[in-house]
PQR file of N, CA, C, O and H, with PARSE charges and radii, in Angstrom:
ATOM      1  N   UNK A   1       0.841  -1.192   0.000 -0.4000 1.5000
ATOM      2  CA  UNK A   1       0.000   0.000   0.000 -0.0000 2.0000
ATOM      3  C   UNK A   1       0.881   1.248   0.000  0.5500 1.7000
ATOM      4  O   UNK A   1       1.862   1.485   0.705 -0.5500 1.4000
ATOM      5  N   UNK A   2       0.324   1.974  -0.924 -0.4000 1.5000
ATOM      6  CA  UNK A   2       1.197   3.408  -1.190 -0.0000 2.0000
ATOM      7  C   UNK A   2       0.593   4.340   0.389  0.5500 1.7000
ATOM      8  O   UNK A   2      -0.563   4.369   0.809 -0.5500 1.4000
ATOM      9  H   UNK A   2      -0.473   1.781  -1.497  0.4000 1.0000
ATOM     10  N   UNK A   3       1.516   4.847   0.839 -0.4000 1.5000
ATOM     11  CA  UNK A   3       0.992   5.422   1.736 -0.0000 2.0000
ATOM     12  C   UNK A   3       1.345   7.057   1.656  0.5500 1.7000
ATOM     13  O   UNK A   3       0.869   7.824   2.493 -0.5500 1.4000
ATOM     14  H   UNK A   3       2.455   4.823   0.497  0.4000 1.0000
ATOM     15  N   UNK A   4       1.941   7.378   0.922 -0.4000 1.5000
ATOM     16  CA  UNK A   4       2.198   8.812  -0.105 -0.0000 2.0000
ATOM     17  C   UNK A   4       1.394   9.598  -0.466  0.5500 1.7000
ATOM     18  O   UNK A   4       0.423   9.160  -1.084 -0.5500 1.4000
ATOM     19  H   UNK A   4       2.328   6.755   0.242  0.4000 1.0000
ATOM     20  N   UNK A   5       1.498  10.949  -0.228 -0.4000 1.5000
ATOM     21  CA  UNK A   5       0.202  11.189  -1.163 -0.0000 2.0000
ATOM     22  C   UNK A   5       0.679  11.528  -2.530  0.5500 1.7000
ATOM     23  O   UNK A   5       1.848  11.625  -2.904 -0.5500 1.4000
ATOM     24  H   UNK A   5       2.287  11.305   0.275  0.4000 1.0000
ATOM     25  N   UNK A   6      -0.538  11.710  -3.293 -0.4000 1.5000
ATOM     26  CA  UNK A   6      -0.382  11.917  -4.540 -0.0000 2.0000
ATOM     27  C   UNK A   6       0.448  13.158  -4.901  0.5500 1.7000
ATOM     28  O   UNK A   6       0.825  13.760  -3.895 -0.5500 1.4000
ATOM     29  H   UNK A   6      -1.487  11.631  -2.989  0.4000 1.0000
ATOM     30  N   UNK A   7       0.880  13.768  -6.202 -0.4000 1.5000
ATOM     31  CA  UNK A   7       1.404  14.962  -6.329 -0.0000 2.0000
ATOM     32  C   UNK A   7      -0.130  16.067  -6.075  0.5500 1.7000
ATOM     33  O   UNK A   7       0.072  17.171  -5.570 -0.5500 1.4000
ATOM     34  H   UNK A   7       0.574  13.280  -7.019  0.4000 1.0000
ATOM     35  N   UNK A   8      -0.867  15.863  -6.270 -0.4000 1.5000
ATOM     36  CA  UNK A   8      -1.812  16.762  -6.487 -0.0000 2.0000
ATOM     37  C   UNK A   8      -2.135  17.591  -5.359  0.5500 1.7000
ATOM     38  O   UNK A   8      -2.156  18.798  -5.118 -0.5500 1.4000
ATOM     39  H   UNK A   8      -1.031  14.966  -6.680  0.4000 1.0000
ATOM     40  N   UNK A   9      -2.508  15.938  -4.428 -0.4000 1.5000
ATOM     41  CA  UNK A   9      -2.493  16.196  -2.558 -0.0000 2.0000
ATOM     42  C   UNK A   9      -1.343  17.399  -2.115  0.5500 1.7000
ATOM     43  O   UNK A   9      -1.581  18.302  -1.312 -0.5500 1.4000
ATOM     44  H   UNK A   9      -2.490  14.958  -4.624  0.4000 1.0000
ATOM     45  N   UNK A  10       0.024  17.182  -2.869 -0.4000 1.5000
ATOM     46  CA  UNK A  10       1.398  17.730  -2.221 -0.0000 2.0000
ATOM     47  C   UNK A  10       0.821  18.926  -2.649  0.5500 1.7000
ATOM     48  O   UNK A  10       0.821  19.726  -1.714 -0.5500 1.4000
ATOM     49  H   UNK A  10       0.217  16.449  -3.521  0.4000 1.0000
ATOM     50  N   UNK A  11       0.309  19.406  -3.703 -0.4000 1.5000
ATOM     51  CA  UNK A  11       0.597  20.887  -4.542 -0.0000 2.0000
ATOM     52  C   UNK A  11      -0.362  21.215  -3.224  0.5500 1.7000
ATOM     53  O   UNK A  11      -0.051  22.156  -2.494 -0.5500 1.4000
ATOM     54  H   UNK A  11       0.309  18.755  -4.463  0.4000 1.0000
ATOM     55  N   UNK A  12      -1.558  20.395  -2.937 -0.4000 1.5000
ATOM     56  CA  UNK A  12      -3.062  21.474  -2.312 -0.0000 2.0000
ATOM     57  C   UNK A  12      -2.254  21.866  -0.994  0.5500 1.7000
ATOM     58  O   UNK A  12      -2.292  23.015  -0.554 -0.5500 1.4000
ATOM     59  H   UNK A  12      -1.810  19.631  -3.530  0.4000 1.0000
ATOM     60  N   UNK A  13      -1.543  20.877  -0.408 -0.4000 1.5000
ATOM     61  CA  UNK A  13      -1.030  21.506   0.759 -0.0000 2.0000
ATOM     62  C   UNK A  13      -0.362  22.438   0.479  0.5500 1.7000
ATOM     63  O   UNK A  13      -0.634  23.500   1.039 -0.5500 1.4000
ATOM     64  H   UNK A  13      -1.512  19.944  -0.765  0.4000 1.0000
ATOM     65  N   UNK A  14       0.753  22.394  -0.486 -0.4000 1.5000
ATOM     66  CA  UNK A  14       1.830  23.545  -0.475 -0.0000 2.0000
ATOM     67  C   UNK A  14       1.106  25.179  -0.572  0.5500 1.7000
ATOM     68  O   UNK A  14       1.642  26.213  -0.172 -0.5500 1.4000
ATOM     69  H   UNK A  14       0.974  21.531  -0.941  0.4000 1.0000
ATOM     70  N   UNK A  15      -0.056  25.069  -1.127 -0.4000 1.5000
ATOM     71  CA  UNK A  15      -0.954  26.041  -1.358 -0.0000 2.0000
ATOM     72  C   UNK A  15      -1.777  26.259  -0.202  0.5500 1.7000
ATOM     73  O   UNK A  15      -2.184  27.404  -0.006 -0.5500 1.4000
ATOM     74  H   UNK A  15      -0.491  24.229  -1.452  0.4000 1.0000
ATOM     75  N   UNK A  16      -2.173  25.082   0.817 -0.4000 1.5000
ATOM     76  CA  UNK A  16      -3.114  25.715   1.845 -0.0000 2.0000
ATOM     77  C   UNK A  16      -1.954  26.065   2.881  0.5500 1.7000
ATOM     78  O   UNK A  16      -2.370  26.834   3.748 -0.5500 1.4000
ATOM     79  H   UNK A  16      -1.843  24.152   0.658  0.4000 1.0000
ATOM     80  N   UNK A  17      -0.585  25.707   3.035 -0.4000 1.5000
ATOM     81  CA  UNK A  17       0.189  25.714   4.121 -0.0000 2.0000
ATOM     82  C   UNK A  17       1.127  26.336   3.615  0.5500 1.7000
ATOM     83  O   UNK A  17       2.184  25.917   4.086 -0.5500 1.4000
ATOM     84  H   UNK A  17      -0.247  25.083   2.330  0.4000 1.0000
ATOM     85  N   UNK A  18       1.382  27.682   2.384 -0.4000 1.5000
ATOM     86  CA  UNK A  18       3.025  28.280   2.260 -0.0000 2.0000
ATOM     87  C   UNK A  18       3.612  29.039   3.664  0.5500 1.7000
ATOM     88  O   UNK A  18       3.128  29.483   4.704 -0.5500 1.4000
ATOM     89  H   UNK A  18       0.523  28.023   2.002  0.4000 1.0000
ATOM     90  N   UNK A  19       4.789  28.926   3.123 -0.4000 1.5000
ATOM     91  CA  UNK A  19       5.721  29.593   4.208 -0.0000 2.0000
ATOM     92  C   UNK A  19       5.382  30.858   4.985  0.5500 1.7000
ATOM     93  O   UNK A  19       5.099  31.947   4.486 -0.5500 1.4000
ATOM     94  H   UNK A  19       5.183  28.564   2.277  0.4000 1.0000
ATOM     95  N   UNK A  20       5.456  30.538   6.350 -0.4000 1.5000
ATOM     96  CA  UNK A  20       4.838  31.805   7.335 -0.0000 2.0000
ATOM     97  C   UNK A  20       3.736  31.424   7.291  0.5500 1.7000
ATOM     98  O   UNK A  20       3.522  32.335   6.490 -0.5500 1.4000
ATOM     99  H   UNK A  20       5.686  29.653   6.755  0.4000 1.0000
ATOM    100  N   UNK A  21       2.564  30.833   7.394 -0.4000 1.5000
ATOM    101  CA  UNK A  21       1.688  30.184   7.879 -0.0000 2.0000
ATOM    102  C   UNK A  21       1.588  29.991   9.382  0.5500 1.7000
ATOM    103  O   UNK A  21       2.404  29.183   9.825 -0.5500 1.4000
ATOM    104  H   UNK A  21       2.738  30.094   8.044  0.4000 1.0000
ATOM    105  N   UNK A  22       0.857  30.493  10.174 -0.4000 1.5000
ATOM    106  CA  UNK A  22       0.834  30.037  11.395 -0.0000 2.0000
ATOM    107  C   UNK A  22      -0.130  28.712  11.366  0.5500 1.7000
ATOM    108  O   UNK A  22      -0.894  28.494  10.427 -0.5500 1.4000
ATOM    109  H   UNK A  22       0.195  31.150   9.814  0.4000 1.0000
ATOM    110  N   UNK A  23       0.015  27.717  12.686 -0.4000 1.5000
ATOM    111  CA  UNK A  23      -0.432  27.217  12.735 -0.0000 2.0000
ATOM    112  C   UNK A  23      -0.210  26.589  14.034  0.5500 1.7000
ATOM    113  O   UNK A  23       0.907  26.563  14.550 -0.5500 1.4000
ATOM    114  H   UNK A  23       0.636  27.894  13.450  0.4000 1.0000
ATOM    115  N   UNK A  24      -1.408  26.007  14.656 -0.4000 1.5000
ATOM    116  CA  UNK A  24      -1.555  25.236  15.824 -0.0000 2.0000
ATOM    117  C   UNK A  24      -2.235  23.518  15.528  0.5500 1.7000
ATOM    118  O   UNK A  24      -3.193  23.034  14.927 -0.5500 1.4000
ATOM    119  H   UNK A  24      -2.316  26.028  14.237  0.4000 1.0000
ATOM    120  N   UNK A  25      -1.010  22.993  16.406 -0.4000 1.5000
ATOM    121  CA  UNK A  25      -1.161  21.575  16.714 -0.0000 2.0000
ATOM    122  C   UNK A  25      -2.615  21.138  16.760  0.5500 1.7000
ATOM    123  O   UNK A  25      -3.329  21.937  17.366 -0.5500 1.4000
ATOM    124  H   UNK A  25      -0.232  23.386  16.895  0.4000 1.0000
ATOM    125  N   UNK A  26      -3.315  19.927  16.204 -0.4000 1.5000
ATOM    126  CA  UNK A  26      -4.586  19.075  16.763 -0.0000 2.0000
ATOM    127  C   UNK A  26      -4.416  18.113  17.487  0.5500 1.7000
ATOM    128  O   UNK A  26      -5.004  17.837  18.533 -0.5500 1.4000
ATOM    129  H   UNK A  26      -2.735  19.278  15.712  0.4000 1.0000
ATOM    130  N   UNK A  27      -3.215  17.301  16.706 -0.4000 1.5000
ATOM    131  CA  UNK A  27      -3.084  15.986  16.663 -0.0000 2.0000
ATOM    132  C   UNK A  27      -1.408  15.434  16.564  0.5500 1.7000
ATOM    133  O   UNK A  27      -0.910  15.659  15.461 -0.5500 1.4000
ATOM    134  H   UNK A  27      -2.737  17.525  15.856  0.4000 1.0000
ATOM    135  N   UNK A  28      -0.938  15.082  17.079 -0.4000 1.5000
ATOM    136  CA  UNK A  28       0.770  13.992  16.893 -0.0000 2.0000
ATOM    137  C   UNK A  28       0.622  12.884  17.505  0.5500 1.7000
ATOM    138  O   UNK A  28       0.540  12.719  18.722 -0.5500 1.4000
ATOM    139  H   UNK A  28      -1.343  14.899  17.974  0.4000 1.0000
ATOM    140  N   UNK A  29       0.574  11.860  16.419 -0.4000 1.5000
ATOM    141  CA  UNK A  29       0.852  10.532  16.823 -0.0000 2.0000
ATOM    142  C   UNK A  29       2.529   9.930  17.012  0.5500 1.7000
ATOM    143  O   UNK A  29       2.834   8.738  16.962 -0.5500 1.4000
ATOM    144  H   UNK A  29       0.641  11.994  15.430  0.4000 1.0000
ATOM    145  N   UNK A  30       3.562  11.165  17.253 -0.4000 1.5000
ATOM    146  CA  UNK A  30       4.641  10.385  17.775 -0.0000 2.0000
ATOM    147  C   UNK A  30       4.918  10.439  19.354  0.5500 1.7000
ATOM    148  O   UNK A  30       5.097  11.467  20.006 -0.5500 1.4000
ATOM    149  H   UNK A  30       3.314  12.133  17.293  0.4000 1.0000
ATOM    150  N   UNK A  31       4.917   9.138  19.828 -0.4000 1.5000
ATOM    151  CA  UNK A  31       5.098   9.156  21.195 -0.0000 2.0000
ATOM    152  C   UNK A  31       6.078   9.414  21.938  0.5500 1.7000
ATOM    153  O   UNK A  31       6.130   9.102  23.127 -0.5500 1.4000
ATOM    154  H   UNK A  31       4.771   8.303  19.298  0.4000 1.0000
ATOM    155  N   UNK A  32       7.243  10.205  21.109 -0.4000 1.5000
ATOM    156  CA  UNK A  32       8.189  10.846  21.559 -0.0000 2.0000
ATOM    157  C   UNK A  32       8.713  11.952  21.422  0.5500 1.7000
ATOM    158  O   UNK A  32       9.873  12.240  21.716 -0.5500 1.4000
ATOM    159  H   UNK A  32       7.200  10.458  20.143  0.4000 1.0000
ATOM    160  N   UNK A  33       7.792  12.744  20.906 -0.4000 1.5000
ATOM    161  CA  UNK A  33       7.778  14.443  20.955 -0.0000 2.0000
ATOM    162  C   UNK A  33       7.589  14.796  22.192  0.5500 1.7000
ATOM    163  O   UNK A  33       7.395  14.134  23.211 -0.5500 1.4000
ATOM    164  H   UNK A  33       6.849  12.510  20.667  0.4000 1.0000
ATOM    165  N   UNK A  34       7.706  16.471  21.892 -0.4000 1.5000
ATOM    166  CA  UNK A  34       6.908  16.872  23.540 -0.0000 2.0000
ATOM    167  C   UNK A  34       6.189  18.331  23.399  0.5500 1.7000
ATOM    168  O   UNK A  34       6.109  19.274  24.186 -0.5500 1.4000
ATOM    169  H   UNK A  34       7.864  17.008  21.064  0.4000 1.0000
ATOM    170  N   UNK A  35       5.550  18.071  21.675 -0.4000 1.5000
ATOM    171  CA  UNK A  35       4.818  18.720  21.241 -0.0000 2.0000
ATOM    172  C   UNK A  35       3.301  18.131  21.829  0.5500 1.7000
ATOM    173  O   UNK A  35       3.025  16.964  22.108 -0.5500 1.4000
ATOM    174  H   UNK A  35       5.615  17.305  21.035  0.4000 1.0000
ATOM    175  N   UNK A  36       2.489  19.251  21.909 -0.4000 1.5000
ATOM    176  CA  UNK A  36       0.891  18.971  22.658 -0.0000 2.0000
ATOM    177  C   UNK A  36       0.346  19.569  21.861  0.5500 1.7000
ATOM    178  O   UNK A  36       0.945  20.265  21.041 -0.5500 1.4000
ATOM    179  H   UNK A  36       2.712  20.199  21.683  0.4000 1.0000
ATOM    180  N   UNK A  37      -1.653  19.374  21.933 -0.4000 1.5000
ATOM    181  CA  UNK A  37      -2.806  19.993  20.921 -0.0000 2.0000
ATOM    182  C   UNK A  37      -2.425  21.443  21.557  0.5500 1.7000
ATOM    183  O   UNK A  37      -1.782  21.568  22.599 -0.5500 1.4000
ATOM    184  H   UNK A  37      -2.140  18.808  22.599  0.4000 1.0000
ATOM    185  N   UNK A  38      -2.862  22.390  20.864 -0.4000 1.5000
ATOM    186  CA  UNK A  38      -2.735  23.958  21.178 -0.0000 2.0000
ATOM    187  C   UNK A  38      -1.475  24.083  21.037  0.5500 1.7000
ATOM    188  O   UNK A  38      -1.314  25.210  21.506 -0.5500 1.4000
ATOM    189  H   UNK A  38      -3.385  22.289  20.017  0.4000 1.0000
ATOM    190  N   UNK A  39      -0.367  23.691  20.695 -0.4000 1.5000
ATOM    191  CA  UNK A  39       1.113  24.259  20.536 -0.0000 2.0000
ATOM    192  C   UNK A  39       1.245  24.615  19.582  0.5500 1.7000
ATOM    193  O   UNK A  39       1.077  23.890  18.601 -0.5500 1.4000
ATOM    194  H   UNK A  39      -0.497  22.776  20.314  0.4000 1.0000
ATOM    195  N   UNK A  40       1.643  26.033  19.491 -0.4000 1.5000
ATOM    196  CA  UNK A  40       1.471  26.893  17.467 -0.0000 2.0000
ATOM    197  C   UNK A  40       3.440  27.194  16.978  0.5500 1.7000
ATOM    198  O   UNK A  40       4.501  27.379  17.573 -0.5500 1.4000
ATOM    199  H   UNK A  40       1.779  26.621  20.288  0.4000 1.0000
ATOM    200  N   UNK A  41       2.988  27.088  15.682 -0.4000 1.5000
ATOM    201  CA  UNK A  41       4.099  27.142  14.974 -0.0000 2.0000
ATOM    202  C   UNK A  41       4.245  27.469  13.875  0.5500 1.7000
ATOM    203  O   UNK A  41       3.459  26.773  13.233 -0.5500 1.4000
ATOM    204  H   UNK A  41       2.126  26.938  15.199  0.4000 1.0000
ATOM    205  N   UNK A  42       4.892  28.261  13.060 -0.4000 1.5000
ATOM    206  CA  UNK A  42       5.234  28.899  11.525 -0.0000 2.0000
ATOM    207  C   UNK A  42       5.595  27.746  10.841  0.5500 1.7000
ATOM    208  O   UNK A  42       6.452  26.973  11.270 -0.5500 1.4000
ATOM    209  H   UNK A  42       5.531  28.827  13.581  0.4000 1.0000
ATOM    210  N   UNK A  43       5.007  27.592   9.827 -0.4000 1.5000
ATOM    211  CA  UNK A  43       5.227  27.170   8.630 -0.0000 2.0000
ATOM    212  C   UNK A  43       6.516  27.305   7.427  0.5500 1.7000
ATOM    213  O   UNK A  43       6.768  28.117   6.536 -0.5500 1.4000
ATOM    214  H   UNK A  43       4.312  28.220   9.478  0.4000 1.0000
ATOM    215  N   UNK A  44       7.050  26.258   7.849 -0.4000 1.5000
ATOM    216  CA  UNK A  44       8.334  26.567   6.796 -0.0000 2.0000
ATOM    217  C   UNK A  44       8.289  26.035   5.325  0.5500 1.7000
ATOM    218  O   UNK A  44       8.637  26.786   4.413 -0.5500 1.4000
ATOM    219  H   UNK A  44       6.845  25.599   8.573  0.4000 1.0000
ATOM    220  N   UNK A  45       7.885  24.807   5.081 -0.4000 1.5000
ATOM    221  CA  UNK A  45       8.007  24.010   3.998 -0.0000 2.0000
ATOM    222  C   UNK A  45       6.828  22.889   3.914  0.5500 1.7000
ATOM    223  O   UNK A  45       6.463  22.415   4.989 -0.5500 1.4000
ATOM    224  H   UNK A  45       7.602  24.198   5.821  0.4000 1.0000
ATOM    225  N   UNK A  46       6.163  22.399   2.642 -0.4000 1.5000
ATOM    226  CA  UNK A  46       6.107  21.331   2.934 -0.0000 2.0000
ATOM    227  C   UNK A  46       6.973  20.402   1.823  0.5500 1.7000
ATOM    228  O   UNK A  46       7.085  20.677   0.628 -0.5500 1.4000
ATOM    229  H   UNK A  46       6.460  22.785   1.768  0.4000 1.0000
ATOM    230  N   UNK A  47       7.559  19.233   2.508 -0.4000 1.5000
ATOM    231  CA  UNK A  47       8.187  18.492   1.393 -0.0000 2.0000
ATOM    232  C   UNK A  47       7.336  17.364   0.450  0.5500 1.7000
ATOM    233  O   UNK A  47       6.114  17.218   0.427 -0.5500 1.4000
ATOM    234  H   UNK A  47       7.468  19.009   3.479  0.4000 1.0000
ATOM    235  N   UNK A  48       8.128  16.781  -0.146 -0.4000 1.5000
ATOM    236  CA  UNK A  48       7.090  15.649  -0.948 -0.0000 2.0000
ATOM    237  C   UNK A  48       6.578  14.752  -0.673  0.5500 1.7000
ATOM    238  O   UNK A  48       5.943  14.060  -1.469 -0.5500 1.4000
ATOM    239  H   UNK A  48       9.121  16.899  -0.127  0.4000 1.0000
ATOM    240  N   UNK A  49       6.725  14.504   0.618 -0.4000 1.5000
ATOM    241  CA  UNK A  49       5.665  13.790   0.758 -0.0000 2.0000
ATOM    242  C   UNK A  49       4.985  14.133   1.938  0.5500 1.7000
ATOM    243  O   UNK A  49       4.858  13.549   3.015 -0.5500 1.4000
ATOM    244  H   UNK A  49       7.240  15.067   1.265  0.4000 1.0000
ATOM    245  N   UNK A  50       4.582  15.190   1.512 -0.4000 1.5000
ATOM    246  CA  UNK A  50       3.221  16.054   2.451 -0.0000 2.0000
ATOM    247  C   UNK A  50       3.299  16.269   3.689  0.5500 1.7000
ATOM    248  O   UNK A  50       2.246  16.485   4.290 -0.5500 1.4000
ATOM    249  H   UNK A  50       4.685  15.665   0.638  0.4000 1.0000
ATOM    250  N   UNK A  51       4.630  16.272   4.452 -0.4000 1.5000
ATOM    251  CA  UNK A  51       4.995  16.356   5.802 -0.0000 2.0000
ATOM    252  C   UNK A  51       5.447  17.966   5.705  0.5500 1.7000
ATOM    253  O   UNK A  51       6.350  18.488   5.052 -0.5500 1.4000
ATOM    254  H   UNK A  51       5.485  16.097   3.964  0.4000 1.0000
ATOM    255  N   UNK A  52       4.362  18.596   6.704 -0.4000 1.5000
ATOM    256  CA  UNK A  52       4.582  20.119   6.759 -0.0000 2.0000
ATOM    257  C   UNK A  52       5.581  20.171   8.029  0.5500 1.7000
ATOM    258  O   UNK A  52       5.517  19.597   9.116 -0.5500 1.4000
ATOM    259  H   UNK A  52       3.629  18.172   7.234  0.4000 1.0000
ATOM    260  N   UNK A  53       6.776  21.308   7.352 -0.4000 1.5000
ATOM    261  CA  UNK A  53       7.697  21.265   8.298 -0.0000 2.0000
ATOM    262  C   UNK A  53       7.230  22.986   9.122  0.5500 1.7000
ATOM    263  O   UNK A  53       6.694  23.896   8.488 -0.5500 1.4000
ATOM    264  H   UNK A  53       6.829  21.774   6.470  0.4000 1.0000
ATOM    265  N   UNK A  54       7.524  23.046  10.306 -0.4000 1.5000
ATOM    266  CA  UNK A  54       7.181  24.199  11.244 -0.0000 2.0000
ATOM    267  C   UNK A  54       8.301  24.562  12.248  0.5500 1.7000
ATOM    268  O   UNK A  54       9.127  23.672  12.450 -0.5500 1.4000
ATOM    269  H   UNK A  54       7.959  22.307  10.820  0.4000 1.0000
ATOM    270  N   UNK A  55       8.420  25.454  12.751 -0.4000 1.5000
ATOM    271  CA  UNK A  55       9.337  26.041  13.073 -0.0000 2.0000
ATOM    272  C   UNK A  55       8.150  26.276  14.677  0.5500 1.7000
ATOM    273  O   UNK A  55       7.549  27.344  14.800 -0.5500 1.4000
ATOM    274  H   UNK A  55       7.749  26.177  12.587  0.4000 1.0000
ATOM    275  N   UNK A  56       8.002  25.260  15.636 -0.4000 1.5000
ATOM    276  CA  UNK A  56       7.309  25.705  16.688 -0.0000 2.0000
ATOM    277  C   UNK A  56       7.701  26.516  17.628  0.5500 1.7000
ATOM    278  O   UNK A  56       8.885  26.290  17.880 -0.5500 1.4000
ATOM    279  H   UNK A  56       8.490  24.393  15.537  0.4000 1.0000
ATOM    280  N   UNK A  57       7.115  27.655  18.496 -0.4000 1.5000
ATOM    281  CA  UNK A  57       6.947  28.457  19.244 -0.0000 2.0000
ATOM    282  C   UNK A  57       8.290  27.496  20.112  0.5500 1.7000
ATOM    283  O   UNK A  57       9.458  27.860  20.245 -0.5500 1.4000
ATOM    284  H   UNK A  57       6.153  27.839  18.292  0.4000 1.0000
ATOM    285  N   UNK A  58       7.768  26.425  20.524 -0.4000 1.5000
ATOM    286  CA  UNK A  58       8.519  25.755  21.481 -0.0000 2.0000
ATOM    287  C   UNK A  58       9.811  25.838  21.175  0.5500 1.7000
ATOM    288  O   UNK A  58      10.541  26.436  21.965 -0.5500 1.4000
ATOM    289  H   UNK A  58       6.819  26.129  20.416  0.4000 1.0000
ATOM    290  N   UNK A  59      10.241  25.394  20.249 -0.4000 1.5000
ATOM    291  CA  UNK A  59      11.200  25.478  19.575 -0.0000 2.0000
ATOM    292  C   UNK A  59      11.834  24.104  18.998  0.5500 1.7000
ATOM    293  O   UNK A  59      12.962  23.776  18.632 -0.5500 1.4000
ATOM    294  H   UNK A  59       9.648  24.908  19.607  0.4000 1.0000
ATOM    295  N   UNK A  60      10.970  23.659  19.061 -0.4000 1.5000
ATOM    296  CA  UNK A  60      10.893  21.959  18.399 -0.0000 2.0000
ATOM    297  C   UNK A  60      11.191  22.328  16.686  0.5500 1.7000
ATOM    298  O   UNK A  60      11.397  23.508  16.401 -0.5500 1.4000
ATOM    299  H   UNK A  60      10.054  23.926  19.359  0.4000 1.0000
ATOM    300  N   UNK A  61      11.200  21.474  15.788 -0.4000 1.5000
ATOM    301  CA  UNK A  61      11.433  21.435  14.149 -0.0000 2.0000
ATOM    302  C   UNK A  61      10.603  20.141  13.531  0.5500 1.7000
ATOM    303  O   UNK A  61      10.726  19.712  12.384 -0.5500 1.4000
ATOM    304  H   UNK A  61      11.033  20.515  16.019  0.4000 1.0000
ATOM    305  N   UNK A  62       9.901  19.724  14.356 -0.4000 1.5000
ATOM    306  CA  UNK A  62       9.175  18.807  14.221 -0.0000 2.0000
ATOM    307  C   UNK A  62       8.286  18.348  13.047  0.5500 1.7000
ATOM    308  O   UNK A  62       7.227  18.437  13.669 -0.5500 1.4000
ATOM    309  H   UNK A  62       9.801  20.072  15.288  0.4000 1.0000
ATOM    310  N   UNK A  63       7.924  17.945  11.884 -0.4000 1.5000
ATOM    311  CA  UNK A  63       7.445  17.879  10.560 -0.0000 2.0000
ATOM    312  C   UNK A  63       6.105  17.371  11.278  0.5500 1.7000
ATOM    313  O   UNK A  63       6.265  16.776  12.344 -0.5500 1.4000
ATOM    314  H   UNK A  63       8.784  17.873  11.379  0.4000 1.0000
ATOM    315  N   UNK A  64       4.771  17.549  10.789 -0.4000 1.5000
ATOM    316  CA  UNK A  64       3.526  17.634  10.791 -0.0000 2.0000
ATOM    317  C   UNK A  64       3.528  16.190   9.458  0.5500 1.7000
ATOM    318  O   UNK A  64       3.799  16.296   8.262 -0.5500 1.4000
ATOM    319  H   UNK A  64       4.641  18.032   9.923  0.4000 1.0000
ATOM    320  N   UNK A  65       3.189  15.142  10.105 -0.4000 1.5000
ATOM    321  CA  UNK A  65       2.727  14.158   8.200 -0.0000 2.0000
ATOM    322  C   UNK A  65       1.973  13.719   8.465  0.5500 1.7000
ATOM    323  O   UNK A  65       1.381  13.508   9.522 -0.5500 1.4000
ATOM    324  H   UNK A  65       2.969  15.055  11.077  0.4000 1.0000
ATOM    325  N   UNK A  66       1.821  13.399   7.042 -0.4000 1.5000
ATOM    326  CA  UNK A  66       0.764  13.686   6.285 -0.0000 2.0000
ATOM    327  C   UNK A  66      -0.327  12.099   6.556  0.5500 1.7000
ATOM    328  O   UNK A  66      -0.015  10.917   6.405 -0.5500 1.4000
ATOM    329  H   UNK A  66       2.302  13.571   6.182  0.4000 1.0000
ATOM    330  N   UNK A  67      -1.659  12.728   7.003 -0.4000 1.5000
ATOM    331  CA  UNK A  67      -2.344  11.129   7.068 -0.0000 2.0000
ATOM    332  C   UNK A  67      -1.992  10.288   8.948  0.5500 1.7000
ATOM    333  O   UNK A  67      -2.502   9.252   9.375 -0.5500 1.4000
ATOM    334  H   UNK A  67      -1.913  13.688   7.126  0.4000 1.0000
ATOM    335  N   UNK A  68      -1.068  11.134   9.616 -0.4000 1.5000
ATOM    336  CA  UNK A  68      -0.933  10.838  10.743 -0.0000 2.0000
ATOM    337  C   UNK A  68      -0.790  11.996  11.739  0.5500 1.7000
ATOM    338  O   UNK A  68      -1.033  11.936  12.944 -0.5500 1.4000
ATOM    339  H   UNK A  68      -0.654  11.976   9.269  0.4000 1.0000
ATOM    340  N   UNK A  69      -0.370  13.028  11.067 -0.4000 1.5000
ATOM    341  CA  UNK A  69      -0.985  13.981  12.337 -0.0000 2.0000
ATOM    342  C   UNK A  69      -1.530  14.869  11.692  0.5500 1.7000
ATOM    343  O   UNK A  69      -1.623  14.890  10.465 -0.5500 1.4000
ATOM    344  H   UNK A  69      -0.173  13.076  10.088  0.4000 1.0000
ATOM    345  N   UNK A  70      -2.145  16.085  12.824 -0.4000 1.5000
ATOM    346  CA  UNK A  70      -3.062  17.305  12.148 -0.0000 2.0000
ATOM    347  C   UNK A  70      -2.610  18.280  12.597  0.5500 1.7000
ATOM    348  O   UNK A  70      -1.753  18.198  13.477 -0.5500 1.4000
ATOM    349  H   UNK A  70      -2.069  16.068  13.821  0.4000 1.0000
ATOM    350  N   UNK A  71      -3.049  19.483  12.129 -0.4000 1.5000
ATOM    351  CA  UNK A  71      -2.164  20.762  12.281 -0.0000 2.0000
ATOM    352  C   UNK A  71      -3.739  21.761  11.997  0.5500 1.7000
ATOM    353  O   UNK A  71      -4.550  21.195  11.264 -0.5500 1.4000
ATOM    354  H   UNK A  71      -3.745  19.549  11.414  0.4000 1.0000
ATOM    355  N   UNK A  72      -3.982  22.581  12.316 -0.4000 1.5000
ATOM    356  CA  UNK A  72      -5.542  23.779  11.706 -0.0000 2.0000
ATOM    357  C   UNK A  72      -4.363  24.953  11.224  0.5500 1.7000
ATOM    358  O   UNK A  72      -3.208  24.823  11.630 -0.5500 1.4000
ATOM    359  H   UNK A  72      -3.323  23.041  12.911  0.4000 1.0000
ATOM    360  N   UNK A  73      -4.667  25.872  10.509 -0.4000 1.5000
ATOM    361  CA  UNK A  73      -4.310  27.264  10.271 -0.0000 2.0000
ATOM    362  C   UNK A  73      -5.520  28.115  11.222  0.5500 1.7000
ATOM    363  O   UNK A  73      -6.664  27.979  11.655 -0.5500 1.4000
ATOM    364  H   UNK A  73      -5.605  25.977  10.179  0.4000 1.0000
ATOM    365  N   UNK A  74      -4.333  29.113  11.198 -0.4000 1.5000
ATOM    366  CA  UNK A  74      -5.049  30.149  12.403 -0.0000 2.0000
ATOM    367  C   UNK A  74      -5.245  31.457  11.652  0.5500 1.7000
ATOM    368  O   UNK A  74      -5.742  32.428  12.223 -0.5500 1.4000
ATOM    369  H   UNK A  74      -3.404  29.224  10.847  0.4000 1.0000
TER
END
């Protein structure tokens, strides 16, 4: 199973999420961050395969991906 998204998926994000984007945490399914829901962060990139990278308040660098965690714009 492809678990990728498509190019199309990549472009809509790169377009709903360009650079300087704020944004706050919903969701991280890695159990070894020490990122939480409500933790906000700028928008740096997203790469190809749909993992939005952020530059958090906290000061984490933590990538947002795609299909496993969530992120809202503010």
């Amino acid at each position: 199973m492809n678990r990728f998204p498509s190019n199309q998926t990549v472009q809509s994000l790169r377009t709903q999420y360009p650079k300087g984007t704020r944004v706050e945490l919903v969701q991280m399914n890695d159990p070894y961050s020490k990122l939480k829901p409500k933790d906000k962060g700028t928008v740096d990139f997203v790469d190809d395969a749909g993992t939005i990278f952020c530059t958090w308040d906290s000061g984490s660098n933590l990538g947002v991906v795609y299909g496993e965690d969530r992120v809202k714009k503010l």
